[in-house]
ChimeraX commands (.cxc) that place a marker at each C-alpha (Angstrom):
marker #1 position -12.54,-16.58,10.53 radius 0.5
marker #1 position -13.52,-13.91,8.18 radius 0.5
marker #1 position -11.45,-11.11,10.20 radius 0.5
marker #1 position -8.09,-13.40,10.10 radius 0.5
marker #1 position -8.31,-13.96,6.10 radius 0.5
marker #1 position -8.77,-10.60,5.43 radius 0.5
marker #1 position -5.52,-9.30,8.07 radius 0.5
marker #1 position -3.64,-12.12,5.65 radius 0.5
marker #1 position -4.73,-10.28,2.49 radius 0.5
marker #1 position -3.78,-6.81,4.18 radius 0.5
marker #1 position -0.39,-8.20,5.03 radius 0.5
marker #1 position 0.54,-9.43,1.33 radius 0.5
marker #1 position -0.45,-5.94,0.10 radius 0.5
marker #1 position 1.99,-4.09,2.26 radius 0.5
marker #1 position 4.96,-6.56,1.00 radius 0.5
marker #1 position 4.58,-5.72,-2.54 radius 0.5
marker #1 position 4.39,-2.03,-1.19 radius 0.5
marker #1 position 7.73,-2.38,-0.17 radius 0.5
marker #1 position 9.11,-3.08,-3.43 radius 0.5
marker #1 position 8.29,0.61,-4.23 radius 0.5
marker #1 position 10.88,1.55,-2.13 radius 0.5
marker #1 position 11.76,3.58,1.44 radius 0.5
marker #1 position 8.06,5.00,1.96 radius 0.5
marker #1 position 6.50,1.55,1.53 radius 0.5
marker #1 position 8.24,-0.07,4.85 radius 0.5
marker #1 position 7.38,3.29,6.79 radius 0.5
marker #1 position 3.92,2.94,5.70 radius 0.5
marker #1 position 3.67,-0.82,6.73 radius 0.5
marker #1 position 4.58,-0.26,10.31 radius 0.5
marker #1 position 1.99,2.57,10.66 radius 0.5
marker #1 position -0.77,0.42,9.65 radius 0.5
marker #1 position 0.13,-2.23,11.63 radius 0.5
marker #1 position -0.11,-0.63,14.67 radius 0.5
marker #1 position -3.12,1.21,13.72 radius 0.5
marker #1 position -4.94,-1.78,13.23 radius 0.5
marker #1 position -4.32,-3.31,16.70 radius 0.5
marker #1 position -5.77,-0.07,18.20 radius 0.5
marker #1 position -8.87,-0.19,16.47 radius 0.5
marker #1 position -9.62,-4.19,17.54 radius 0.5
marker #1 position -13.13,-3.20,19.00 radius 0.5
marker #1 position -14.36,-1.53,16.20 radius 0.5
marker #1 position -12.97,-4.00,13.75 radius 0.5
marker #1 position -16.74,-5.44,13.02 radius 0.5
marker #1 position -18.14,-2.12,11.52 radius 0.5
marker #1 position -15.07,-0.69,9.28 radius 0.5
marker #1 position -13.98,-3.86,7.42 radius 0.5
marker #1 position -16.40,-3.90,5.51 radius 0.5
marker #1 position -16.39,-0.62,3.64 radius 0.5
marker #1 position -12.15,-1.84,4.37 radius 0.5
marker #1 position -12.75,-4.68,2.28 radius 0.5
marker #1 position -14.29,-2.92,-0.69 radius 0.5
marker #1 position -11.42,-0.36,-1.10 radius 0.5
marker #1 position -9.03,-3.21,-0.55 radius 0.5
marker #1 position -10.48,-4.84,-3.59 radius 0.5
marker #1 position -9.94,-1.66,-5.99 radius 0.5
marker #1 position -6.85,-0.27,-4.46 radius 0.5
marker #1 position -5.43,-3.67,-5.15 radius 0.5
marker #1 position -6.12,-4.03,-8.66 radius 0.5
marker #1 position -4.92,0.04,-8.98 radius 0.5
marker #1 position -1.67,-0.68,-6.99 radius 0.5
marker #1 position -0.74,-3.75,-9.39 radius 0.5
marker #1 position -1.51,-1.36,-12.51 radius 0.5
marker #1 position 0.82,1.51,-11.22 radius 0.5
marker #1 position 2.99,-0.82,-10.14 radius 0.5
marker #1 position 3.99,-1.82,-13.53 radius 0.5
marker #1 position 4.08,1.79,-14.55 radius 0.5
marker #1 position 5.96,2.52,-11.61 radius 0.5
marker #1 position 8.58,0.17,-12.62 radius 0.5
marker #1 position 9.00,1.70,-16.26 radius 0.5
marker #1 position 9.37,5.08,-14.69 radius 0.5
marker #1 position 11.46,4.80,-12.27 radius 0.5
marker #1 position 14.08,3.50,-14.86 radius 0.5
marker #1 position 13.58,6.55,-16.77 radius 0.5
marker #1 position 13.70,8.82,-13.78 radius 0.5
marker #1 position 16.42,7.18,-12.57 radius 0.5
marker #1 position 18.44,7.64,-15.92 radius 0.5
marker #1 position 18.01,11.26,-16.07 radius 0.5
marker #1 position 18.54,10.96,-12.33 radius 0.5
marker #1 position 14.97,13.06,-11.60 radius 0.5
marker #1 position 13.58,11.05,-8.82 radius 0.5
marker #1 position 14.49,7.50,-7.55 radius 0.5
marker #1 position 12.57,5.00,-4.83 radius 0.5
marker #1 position 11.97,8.50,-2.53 radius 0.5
marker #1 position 9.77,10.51,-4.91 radius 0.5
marker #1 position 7.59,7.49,-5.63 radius 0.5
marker #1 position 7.08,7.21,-2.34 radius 0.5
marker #1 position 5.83,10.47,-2.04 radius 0.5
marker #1 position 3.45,10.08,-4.76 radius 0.5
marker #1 position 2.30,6.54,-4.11 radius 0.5
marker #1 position 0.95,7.60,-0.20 radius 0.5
marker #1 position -0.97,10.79,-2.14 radius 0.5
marker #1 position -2.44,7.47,-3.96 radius 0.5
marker #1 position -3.11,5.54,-1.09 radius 0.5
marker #1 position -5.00,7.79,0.43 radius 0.5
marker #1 position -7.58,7.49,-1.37 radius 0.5
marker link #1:1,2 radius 0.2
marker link #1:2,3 radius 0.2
marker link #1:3,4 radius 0.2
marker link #1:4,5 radius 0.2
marker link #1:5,6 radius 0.2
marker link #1:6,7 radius 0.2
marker link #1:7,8 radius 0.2
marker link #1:8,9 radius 0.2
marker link #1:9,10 radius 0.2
marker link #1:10,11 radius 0.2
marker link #1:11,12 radius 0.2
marker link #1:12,13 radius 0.2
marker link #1:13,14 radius 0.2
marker link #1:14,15 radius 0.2
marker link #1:15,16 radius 0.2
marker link #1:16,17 radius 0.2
marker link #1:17,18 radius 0.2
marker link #1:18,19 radius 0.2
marker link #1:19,20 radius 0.2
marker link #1:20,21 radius 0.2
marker link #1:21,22 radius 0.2
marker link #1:22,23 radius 0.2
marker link #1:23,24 radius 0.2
marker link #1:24,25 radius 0.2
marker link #1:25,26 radius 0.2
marker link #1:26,27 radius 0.2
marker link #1:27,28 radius 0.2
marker link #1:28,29 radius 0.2
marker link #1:29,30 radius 0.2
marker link #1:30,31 radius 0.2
marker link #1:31,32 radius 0.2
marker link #1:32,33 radius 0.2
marker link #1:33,34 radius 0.2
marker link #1:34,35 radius 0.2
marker link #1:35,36 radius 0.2
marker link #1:36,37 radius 0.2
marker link #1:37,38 radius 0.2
marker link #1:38,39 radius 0.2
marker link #1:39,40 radius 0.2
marker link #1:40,41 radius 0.2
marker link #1:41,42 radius 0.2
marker link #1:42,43 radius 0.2
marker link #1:43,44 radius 0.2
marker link #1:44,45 radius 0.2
marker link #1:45,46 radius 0.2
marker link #1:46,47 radius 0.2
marker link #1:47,48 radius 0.2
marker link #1:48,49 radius 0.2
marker link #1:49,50 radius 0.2
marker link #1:50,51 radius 0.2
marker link #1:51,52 radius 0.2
marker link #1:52,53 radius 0.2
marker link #1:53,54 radius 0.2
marker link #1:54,55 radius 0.2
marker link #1:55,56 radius 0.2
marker link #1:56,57 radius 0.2
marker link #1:57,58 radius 0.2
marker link #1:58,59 radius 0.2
marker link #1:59,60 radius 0.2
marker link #1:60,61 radius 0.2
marker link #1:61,62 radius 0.2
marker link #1:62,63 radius 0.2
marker link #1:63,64 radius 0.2
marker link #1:64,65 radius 0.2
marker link #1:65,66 radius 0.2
marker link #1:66,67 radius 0.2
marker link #1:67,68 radius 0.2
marker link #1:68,69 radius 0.2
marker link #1:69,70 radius 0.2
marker link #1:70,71 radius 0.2
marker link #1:71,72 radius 0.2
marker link #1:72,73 radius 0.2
marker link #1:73,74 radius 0.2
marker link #1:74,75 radius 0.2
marker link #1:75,76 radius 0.2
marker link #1:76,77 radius 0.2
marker link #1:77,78 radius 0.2
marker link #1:78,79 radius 0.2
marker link #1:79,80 radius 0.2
marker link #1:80,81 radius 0.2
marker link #1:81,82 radius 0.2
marker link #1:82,83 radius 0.2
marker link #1:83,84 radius 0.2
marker link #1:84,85 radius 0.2
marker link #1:85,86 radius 0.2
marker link #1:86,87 radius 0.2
marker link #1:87,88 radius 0.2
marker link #1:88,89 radius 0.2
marker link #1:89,90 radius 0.2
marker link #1:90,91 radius 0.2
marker link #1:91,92 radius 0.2
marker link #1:92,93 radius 0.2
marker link #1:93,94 radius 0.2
marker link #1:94,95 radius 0.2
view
């Protein structure tokens, strides 16, 4: 039961990713299919998964907000719109 509340929690993350524009959906399908592959080994990597989750979470919702603010900006002086967030928020990710 554990396994299936946590794919739940992984799910909801990747639709607020998508608000931050065209790299968020590309991103969603790659993990998706990534995590059907790795089915056997499930056991041993969610838990170091889960503890990331947790603090990747609470970083996302933070930038999230700041993401919001400057995208307006950027997109007023016409610098950078949903693309080059993208960009920067999978260097973030990564992590």
């Amino acid at each position: 039961m554990e396994e299936e509340e946590d794919e739940e929690e992984e799910e909801e993350e990747e639709e607020e990713e998508e608000g931050g524009g065209g790299g968020g959906r590309r991103r969603r399908r790659r993990r998706r299919r990534r995590r059907r592959r790795r089915r056997r080994r499930r056991r041993r990597r969610r838990r170091r998964r889960r503890r990331r989750r947790r603090r990747r979470r609470r970083r996302r919702r933070r930038r999230r907000r700041r993401a919001t603010r400057l995208e307006e900006v950027a997109l007023l002086e016409g610098i950078a719109g949903c693309g080059g967030w993208g960009v920067r928020w999978r260097g973030e990710e990564e992590w």
